[in-house]
N, C-alpha and C positions, 0 to 999 in steps of 0.2 A: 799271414802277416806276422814278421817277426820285431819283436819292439825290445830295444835294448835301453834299461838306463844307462847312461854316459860314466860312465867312473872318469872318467878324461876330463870331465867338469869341475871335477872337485881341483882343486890349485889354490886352497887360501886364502881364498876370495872372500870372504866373511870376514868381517870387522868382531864379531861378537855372539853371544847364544842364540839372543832374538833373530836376529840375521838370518842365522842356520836354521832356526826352526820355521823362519816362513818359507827359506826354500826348500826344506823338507816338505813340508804344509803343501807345498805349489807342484812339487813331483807328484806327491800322494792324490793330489785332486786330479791331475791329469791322466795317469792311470786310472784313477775311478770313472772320467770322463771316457777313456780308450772300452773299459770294459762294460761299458753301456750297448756296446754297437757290437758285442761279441755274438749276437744273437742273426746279425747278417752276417759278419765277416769270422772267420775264422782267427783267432789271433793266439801266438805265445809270449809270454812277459818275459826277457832275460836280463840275468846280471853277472856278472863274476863275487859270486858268495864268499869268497876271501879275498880279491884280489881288492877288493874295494874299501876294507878297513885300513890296507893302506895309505889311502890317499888323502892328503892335508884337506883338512876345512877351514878351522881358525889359526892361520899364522901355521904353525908345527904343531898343532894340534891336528891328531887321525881321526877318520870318520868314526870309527865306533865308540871310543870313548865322550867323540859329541853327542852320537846320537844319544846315548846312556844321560848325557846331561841336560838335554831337553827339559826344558819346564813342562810343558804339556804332554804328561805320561800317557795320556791315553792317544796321543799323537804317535809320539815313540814304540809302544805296544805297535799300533797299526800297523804303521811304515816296518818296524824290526820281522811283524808277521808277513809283511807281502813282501819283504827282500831275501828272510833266509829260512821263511820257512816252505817246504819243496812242494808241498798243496799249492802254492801259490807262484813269485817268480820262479824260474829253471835257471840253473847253471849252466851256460856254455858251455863251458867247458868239458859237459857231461857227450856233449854231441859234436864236437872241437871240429872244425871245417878247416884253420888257416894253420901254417905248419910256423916253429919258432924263428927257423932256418928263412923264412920270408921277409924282406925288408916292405915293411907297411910304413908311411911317410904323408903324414897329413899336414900341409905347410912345411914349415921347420922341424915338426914334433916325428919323432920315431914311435907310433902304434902300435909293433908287433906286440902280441899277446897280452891286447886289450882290444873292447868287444866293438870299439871302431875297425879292428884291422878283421874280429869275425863276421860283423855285417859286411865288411869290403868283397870277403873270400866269398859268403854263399849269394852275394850279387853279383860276385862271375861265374860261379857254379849254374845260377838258375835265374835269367836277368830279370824275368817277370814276377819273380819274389818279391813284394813286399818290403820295406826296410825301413823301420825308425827311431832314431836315437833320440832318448828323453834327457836332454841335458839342464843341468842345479843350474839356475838363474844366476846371473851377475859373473857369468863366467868369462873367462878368454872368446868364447865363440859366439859371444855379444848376441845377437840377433838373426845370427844367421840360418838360412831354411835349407843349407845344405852343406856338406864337409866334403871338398876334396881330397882322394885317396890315393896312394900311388902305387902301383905294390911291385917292385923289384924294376922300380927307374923306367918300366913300360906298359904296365896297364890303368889304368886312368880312371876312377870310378866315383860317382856321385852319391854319397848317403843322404839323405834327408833326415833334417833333426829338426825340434822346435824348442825354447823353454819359459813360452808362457802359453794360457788358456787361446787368447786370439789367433796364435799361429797353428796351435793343435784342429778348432775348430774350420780354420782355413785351410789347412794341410786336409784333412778331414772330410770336406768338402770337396776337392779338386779331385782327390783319389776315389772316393767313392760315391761321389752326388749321393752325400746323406740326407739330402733337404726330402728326397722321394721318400724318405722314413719316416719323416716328421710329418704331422696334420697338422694345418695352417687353419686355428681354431676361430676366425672367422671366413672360412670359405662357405660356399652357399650347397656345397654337396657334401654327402659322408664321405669320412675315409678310407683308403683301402684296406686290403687284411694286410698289406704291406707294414702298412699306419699304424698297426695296432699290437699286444703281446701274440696275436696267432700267428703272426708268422716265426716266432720261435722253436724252432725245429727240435728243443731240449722239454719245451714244454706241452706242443699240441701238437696233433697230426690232423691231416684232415679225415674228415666222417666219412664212411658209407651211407651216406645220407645224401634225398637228392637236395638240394637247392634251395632255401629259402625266403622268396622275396627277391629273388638274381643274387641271393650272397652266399657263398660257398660256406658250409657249415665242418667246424673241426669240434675234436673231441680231445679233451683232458688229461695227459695220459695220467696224471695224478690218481686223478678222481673219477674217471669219465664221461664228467660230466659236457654236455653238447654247448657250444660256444657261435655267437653270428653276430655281424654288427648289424645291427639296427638299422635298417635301409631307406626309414622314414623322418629321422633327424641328421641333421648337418650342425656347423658348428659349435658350442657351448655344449648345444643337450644331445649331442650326438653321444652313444654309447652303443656296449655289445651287453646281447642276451645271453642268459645263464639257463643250462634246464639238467635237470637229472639225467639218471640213466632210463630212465619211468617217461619222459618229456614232461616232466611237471617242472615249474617256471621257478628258478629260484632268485632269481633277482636282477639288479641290470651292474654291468661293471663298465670301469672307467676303461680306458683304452691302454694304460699300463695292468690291466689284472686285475684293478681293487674289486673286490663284489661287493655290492651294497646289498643287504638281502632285503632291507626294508622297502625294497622296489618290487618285491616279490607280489605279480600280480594272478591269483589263480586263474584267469581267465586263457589264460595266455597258457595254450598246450602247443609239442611238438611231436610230430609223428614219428615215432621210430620202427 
């Protein structure tokens, strides 16, 4: 899944500082929201790392000396670390799919060599690719959940964009039925390992271990410490078991990871 912020969103559309810093505020949340679900989908964050300090935000005023002006520094820090620093978004440009020579034409607007005309290019390259443009609120492209593309007067191509929280979660949902990831915390059964941190493939693998209670038991790679959800509570007190590398009990954890060690019940052994 490849996620572009919009540089094409920025046009001046802000009245003033505060303006700009909630929809910085609103990109930066929804990216945090995107990278929640990185743990089922594969995803990469892009931007054009220079191309995007030139684009108006207040009036004739360019993105980066806004963002520099931000009241809420530790906003600014964030947002400045997940846009240009390369741990975090990527540069297109670094991986450049669409050639300059190409005429990209969104409405009215001419897109070549902006990251709407390189999401257009690698969704004719590879059409079951993924594609999402995170575009600053209050833009030109109002509300819309998708941008028409054209690329040299005959290929035709639909991006999917969003720029607020309702339509990310909706978008979200349509593409990959996240609701099967979420536990419906009063349902009357536990949830799956779907449901829970084990199915994190960065963080656990499953055990050489058989089975226990019908719940597939994974290990740690941290720690390796042995991990199962609890197959005898359901909603609220439903949680997952914690045991050493020994099977000695060390506590019960929430279904994001938390361990509570104070739950740690000696009685409670696992055979390893």
């Amino acid at each position: 899944m490849d996620i572009f912020i919009n540089e094409c969103s920025l046009h001046g559309q802000y009245f003033d500082i505060d303006a700009f810093q909630q929809g910085i505020q609103l990109i930066y949340s929804l990216v945090r929201d995107l990278q929640e679900i990185k743990r089922h989908q594969s995803m990469a964050l892009y931007t054009d790392k220079e191309g995007i300090q030139h684009f108006r935000v207040i009036k004739s005023k360019l993105f980066i000396a806004s963002l520099n002006a931000l009241p809420d520094k530790s906003l600014r820090q964030a947002f400045f670390e997940l846009v240009f620093n390369k741990l975090n978004a990527k540069d297109w440009h670094t991986d450049r799919q669409h050639s300059s020579d190409d005429l990209f034409m969104c409405g009215d607007e001419l897109v070549t060599d902006t990251c709407i005309a390189e999401g257009t290019e690698r969704k004719l390259i590879q059409a079951d690719l993924i594609h999402l443009l995170l575009n600053f609120c209050q833009s030109k492209y109002g509300d819309l959940t998708q941008l028409k593309v054209v690329k040299n007067e005959n290929s035709e191509i639909f991006i999917d964009c969003v720029d607020n929280k309702n339509a990310l979660q909706a978008w979200l949902e349509i593409v990959f039925n996240l609701s099967r990831y979420r536990y419906n915390y009063t349902a009357q059964t536990p949830p799956t390992d779907e449901q829970t941190v084990l199915c994190d493939p960065v963080l656990f693998k499953l055990a050489s271990l058989p089975p226990y209670d019908g719940r597939k038991i994974y290990q740690e790679l941290q720690t390796n410490r042995y991990w199962y959800v609890d197959n005898l509570h359901y909603g609220y007190a439903t949680h997952l078991e914690v045991f050493d590398l020994q099977g000695k009990h060390i506590g019960e954890a929430s279904l994001d990871g938390k361990v509570d060690m104070t739950k740690q019940d000696p009685r409670k052994r696992l055979s390893t």
